[in-house]
ZAMARGU-4260 file (C-alpha; in steps of 0.2 Angstrom, whole numbers, plus 5000, padded with zeros to 4 digits):
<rodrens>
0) 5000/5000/5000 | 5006/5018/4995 | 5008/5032/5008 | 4995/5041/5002 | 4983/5026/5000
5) 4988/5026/5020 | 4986/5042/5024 | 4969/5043/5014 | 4961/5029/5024 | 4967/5035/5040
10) 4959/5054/5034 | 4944/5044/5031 | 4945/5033/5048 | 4948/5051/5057 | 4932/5058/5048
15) 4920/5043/5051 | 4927/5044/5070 | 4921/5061/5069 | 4907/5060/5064 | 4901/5047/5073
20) 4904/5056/5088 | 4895/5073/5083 | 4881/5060/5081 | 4882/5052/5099 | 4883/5069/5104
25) 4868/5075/5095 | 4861/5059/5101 | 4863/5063/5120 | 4857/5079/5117 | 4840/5072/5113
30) 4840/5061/5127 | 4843/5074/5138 | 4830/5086/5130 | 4818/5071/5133 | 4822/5070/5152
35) 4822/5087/5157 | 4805/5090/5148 | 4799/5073/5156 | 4806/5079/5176 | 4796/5098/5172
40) 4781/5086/5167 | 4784/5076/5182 | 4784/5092/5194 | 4771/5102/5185 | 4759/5086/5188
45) 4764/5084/5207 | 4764/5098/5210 | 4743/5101/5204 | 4741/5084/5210 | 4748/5090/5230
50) 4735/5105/5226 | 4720/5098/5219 | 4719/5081/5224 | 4710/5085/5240 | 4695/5095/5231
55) 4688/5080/5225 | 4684/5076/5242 | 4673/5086/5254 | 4671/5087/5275 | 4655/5085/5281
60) 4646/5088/5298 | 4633/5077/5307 | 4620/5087/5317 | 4604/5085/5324 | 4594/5093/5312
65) 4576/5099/5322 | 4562/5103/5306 | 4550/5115/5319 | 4535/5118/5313 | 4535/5135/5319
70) 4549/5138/5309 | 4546/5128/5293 | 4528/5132/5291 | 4520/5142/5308 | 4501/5142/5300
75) 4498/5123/5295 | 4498/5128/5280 | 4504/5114/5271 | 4509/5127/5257 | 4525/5121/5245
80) 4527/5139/5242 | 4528/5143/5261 | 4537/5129/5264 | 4549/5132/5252 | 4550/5150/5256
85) 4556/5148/5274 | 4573/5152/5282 | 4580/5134/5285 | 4595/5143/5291 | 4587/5143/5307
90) 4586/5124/5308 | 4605/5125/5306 | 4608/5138/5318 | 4598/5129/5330 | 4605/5112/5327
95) 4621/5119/5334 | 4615/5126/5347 | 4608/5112/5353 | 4625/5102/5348 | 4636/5116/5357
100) 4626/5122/5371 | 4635/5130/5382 | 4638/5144/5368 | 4628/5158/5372 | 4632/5175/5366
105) 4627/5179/5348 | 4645/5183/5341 | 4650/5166/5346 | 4634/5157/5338 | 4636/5168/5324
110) 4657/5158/5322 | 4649/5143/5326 | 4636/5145/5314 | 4650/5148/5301 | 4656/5130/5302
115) 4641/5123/5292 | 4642/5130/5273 | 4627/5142/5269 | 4623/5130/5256 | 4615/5117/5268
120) 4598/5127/5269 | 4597/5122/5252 | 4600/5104/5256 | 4588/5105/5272 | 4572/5114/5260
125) 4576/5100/5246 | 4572/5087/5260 | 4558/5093/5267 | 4550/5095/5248 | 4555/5078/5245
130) 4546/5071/5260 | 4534/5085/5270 | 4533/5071/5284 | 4550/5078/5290 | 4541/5093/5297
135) 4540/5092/5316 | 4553/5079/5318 | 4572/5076/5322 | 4584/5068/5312 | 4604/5066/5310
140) 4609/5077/5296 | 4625/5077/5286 | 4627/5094/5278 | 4641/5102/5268 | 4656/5111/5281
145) 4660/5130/5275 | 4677/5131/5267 | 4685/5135/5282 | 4681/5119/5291 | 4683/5109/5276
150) 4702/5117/5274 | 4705/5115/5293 | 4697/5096/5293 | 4708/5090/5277 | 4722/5097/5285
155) 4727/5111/5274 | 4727/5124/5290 | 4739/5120/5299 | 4736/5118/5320 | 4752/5125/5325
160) 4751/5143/5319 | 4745/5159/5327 | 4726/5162/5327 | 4731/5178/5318 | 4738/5170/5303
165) 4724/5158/5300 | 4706/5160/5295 | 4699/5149/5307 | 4701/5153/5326 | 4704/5144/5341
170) 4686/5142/5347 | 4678/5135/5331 | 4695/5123/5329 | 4690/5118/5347 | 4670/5113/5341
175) 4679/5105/5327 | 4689/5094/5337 | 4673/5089/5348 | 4665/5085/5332 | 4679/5072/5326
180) 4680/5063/5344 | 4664/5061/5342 | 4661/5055/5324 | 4653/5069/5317 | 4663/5073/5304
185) 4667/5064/5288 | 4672/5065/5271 | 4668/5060/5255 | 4669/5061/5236 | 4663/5080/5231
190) 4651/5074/5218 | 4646/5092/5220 | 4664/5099/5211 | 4658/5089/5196 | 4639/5093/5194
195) 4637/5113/5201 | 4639/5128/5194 | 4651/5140/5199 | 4647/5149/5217 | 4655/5164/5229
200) 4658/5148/5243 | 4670/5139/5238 | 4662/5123/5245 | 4648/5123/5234 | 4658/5129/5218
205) 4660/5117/5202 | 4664/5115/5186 | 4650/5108/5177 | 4643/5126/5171 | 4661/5126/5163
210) 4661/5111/5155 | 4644/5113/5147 | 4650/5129/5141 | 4666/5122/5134 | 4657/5109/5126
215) 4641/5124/5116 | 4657/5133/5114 | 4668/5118/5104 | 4651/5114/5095 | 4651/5130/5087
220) 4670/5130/5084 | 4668/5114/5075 | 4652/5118/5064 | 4661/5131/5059 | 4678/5130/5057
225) 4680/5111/5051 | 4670/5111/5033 | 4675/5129/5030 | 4692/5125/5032 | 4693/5109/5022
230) 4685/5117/5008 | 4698/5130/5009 | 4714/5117/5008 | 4706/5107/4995 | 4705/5123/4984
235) 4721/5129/4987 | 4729/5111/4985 | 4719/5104/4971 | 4709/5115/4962 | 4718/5132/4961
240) 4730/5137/4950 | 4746/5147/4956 | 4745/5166/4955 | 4746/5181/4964 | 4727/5177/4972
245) 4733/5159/4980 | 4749/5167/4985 | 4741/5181/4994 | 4728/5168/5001 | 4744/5156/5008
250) 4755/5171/5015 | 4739/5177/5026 | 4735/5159/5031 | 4752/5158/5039 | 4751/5175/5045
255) 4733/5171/5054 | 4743/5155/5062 | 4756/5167/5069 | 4742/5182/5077 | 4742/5180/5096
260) 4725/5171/5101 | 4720/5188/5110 | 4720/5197/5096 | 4705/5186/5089 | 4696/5191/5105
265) 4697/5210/5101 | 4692/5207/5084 | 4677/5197/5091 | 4674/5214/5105 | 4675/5224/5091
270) 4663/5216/5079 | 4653/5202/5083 | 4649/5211/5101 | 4649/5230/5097 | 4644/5229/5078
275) 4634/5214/5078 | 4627/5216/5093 | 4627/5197/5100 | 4626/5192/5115 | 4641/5195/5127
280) 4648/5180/5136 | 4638/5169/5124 | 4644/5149/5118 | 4641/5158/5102 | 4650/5172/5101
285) 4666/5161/5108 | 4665/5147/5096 | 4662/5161/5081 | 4680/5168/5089 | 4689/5152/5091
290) 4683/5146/5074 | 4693/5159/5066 | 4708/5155/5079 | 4708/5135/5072 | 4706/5139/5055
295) 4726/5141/5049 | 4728/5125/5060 | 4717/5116/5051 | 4722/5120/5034 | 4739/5118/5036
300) 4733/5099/5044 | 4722/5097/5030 | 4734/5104/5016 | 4749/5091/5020 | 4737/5077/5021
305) 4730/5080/5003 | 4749/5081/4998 | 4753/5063/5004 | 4740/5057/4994 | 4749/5050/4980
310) 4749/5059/4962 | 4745/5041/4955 | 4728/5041/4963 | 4724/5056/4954 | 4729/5051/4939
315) 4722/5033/4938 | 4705/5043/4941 | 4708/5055/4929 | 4712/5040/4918 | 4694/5035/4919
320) 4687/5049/4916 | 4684/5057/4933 | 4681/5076/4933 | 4693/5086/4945 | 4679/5088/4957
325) 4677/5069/4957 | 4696/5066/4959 | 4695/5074/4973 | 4678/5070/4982 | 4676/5052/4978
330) 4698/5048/4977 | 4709/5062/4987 | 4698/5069/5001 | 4693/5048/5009 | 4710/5045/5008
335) 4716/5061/5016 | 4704/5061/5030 | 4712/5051/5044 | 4725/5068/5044 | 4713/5078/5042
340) 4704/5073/5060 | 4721/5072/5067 | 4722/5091/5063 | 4705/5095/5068 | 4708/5088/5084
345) 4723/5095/5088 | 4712/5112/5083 | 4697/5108/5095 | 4711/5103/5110 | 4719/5121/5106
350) 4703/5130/5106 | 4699/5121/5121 | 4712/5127/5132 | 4710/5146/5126 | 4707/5156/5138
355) 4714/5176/5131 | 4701/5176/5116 | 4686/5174/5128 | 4691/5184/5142 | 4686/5198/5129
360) 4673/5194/5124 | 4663/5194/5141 | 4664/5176/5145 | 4674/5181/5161 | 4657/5187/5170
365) 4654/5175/5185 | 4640/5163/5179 | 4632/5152/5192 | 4618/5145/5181 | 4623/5131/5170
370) 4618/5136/5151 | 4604/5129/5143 | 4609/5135/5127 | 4619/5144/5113 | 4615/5162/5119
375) 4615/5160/5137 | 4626/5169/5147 | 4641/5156/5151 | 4658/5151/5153 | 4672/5139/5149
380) 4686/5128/5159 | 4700/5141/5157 | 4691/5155/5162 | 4683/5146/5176 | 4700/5143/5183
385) 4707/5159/5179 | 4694/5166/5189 | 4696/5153/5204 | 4715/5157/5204 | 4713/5175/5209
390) 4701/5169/5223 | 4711/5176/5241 | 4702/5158/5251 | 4712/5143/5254 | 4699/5136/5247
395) 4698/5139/5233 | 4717/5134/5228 | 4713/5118/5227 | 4700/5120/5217 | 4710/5129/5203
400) 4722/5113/5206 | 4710/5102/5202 | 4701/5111/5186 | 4718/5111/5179 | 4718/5093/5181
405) 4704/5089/5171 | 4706/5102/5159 | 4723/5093/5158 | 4714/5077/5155 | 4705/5082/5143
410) 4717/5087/5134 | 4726/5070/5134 | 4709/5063/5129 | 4710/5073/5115 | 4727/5072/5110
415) 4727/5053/5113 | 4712/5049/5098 | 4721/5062/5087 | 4736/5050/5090 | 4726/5033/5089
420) 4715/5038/5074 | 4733/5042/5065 | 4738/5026/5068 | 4724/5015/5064 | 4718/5026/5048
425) 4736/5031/5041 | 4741/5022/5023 | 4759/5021/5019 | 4761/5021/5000
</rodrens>
């Protein structure tokens, strides 16, 4: 072997060995990137787990609950509508008292009364309009605590700190206590955090006026944005020719995908609410904004799915005498369609965690009815959290937690189908 034969395999066997380090390198680098994103995942989700897990579970206290007559319906009247117009906060103050009585003075009846969430007068005037026989009689009530006592009894207020520092004080930890040894305290699954509307006690607050509003809110985003948006990729990347028009279509396109989500909710303030005139804080109004937020998503989904059709299918059709529009309908657009819903998904999970579009456009406002329909005042998971974080009570931390968590579920939900629809659908040619 020459020396230049030698000195050109060892030049060749110094490259390869460089190279193959730059690609263990690049290698690690990925592998690295991987973990650090996985550890953030792994402390973002304990750390709303450690918050929220605890609201989906709610302290209750056992009382003797006494239905007076005197108090329930004082004239025999057996009227529903005097029955259910009677102050059944009584009966809980009462109930108490009769629990606790060596309190006496009215500010301490009035801290005691504060243990019992002002919700169980509700609770109390369903039972009695369920079954009038409960009138006149005594029986052993579970009712919702406050959020104080619900903090304090899951451990979230902490014993051992001054009485200044915490939102509960000394006597009404004290009644607590008494209520533990004596078994009359509990808790169990808040069934009520999943089927309530939102509230100003944070005990009796919930999410399902949100989800019903997410769910008017993607309806409309969907009806709107998904045909209008496939009819669009299809023009562009099958039926059009290139020119100035189709440029100017694609470069605005991109550029609508690039615009910060809350500039689509000041164009929705500006028109649909001050011009149009529709209904603020509507389903309506919010899908009409986030349609026009997923529409560059869905294009470009639907664009590059058209484009791994292959040309032979087009032309085999064409061979037979299909007309472009048949090409398309009956041949491209089937075979496209699996990444086409992957797209549209990925959409709908976008539009479903926006939150900066609809705050302006009114769908901030503090709803507590759940919405019956399109135009109803409403609002949606983000917002609902949005407003719940900038709550001052304890309480309502972890109920921000725990909205996140589903919110967060639902957008693996999501993002899971887009994934398993790609996989089962998708054709390799």
């Amino acid at each position: 072997m020459t020396v230049s034969h030698m000195s050109t395999s060892k030049l060749t066997a110094a490259s390869l060995h460089r190279r193959h380090a730059v690609e263990k390198r690049f290698r690690a680098y990925g592998v690295v990137a991987i973990v650090t994103a996985l550890v953030f995942l792994i402390i973002l989700l304990s750390s709303m787990l450690s918050k929220g897990y605890s609201a989906f579970f709610q302290a209750q206290i056992r009382l003797p609950v006494f239905f007076s007559q005197d108090v329930i319906d004082p004239k025999r009247t057996n009227s529903s509508e005097i029955i259910a117009r009677a102050n059944y906060q009584i009966l809980v103050r009462n109930a108490l008292k009769a629990r606790f009585p060596d309190v006496k003075k009215r500010r301490e009846v009035k801290k005691l009364t504060m243990l019992i969430s002002r919700g169980a007068r509700r609770h109390l005037r369903a039972m009695v309009a369920h079954e009038p026989s409960l009138i006149g009689t005594t029986q052993e009530v579970w009712l919702l605590a406050s959020g104080d006592a619900d903090m304090f009894l899951k451990g979230a207020i902490p014993r051992d700190i001054p009485e200044k520092s915490r939102r509960i004080n000394d006597r009404q930890i004290a009644w607590l206590n008494a209520l533990e040894e004596d078994g009359a305290s509990r808790r169990r699954f808040n069934v009520n955090f999943f089927t309530a509307g939102d509230s100003r006690e944070a005990e009796q607050a919930g999410i399902w006026g949100a989800i019903v509003g997410s769910a008017l809110t993607l309806i409309v985003t969907l009806i709107l944005s998904f045909p209008v948006s496939v009819t669009a990729a299809v023009y562009l990347e099958e039926l059009s020719t290139k020119n100035w028009w189709t440029d100017f279509l694609e470069v605005n396109i991109n550029n609508m995908a690039a615009v910060p989500s809350i500039i689509y909710g000041l164009f929705g303030l500006a028109i649909f609410l001050n011009v149009m005139h529709l209904p603020r804080s509507a389903p309506v109004v919010g899908g009409i904004v986030l349609a026009l937020m997923t529409f560059p998503t869905i294009i470009i989904a639907t664009r590059a799915s058209l484009k791994a059709v292959p040309p032979s299918i087009r032309e085999a059709a064409r061979g037979l005498g299909a007309s472009p529009a048949q090409v398309v309908l009956h041949h491209v657009l089937p075979l496209a369609m699996p990444g086409i819903f992957t797209g549209t998904i990925i959409g709908m999970s976008r539009a479903l965690g926006e939150s900066a579009p609809l705050l302006m456009i009114g769908m901030v406002a503090f709803i507590v009815d759940i919405p019956q329909g399109l135009f109803d005042p409403a609002s949606v998971l983000p917002v609902q959290i949005y407003l719940w974080a900038d709550s001052p009570e304890r309480a309502f931390v972890e109920k921000t937690a725990a909205a996140t968590l589903v919110l967060m579920v639902f957008l693996v939900v999501m993002n899971a189908t887009a994934v398993v629809l790609r996989r089962k659908f998708e054709k390799r040619w």
